[in-house]
N, C-alpha and C positions, 0 to 999 in steps of 0.2 A: 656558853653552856659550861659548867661547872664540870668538874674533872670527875665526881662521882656518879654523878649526871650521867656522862656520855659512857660510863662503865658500864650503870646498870643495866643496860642495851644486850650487853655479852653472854652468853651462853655460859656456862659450868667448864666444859672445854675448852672453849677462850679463855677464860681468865686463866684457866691454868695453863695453857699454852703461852699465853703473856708473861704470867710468872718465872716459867722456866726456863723461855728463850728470849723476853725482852726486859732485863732486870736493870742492866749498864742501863737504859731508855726514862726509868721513873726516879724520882727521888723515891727516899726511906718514907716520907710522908706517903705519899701519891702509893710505892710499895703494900704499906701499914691499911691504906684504902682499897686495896685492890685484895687483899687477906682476907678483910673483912667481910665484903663481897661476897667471893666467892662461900666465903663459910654458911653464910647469909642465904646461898642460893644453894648450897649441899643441903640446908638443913630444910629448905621447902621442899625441896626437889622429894629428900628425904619424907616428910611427913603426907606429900603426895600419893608417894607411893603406897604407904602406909595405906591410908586411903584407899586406897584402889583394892586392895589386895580382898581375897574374899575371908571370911572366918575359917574355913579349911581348906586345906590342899589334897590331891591329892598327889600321890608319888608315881612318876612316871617310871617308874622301875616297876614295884611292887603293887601297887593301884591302894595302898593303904591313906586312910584319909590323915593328915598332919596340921596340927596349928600354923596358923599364919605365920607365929612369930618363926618356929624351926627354919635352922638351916640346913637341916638334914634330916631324912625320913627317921621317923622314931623306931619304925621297926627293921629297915633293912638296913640304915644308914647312907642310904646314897643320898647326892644334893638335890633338893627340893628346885624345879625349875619356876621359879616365881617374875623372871622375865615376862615370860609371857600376860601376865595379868596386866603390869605396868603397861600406862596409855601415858606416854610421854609427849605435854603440847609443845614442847623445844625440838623432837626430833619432828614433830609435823610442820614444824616452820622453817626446818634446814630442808625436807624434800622440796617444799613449797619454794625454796629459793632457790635449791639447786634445778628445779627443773626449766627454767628457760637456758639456758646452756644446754642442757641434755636433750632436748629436744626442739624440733624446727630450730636447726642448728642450716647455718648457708655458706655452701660450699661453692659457690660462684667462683673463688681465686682460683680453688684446688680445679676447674672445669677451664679458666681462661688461661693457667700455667700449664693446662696438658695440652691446648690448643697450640698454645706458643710454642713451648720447647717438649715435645712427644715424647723423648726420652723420659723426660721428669715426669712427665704424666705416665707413664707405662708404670714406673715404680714407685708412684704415690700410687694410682690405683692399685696395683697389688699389695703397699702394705693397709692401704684401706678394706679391700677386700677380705682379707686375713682378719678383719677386726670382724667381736658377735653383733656388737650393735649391728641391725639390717639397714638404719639410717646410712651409715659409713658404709656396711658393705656397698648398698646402693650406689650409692659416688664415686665407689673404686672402680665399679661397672662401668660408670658412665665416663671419671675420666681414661679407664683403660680405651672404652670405646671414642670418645672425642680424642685421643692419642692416635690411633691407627687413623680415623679420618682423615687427622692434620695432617700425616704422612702421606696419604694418597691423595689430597689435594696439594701437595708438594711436592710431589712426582708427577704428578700433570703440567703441574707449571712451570719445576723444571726440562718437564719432555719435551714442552710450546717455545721454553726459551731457547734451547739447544736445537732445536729443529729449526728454530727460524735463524740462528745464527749461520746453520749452514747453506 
């Protein structure tokens, strides 16, 4: 695959993230291709939006209606919120990828490490528990609670062994 090839793949974000933090990594060519790019992909990105936008606005301040092009209400001057209109398909393809990570996420180690060693489990569940996600809180519950089991199944068994030793 050719080197502009597998560029064109990248996000707006990427490229600029590539830019600024992996520059030592390309030649001045490869560089010079990745400028291009992204310029390439600012100015779709750009005329998209363009697109989207309606012929007026109104001002979330003053409810005064404003040309599309304004970046500030004609009459009160505050910033015209035109975020909202944009329907960005690059940011619908990062949720779509971030969400198997964020969700049906398996936490089998964090439930087999509170069984083994209880302490560790005590204190991963409560900094899981502390988290908003309800996935994690979840787990913090369960290895808080698979931690104390472990313990009272290890107090029994050392009760069985020290009883029969004597």
């Amino acid at each position: 695959m050719k080197f502009r090839d597998e560029m064109e793949q990248y996000s707006v974000t990427d490229l600029e993230l590539i830019l600024s933090t992996q520059q030592e990594l390309y030649s001045e060519e490869e560089q010079c291709i990745l400028r291009e790019l992204l310029e390439q992909k600012r100015q779709n990105q750009e005329e998209k939006e363009q697109i989207q936008l309606p012929p007026s606005i109104p001002c979330e301040k003053c409810g005064a209606p404003n040309d599309s092009q304004n970046e500030n209400c004609a009459f009160c001057g505050s910033k015209l919120q035109k975020e909202k209109y944009y329907i960005s398909d690059e940011s619908d393809y990062d949720d779509e990828q971030d969400e198997p990570e964020e969700y049906g996420q398996n936490f089998t180690f964090h439930y087999v490490i509170s069984f083994l060693i209880p302490l560790v489990g005590l204190i991963v569940g409560a900094i899981m528990l502390a988290k908003d996600d309800a996935e994690k809180s979840r787990c913090g519950k369960t290895c808080i609670i698979t931690a104390i089991v472990s313990m009272i199944l290890l107090g029994i068994i050392w009760g069985i062994v020290l009883s029969s030793m004597l």
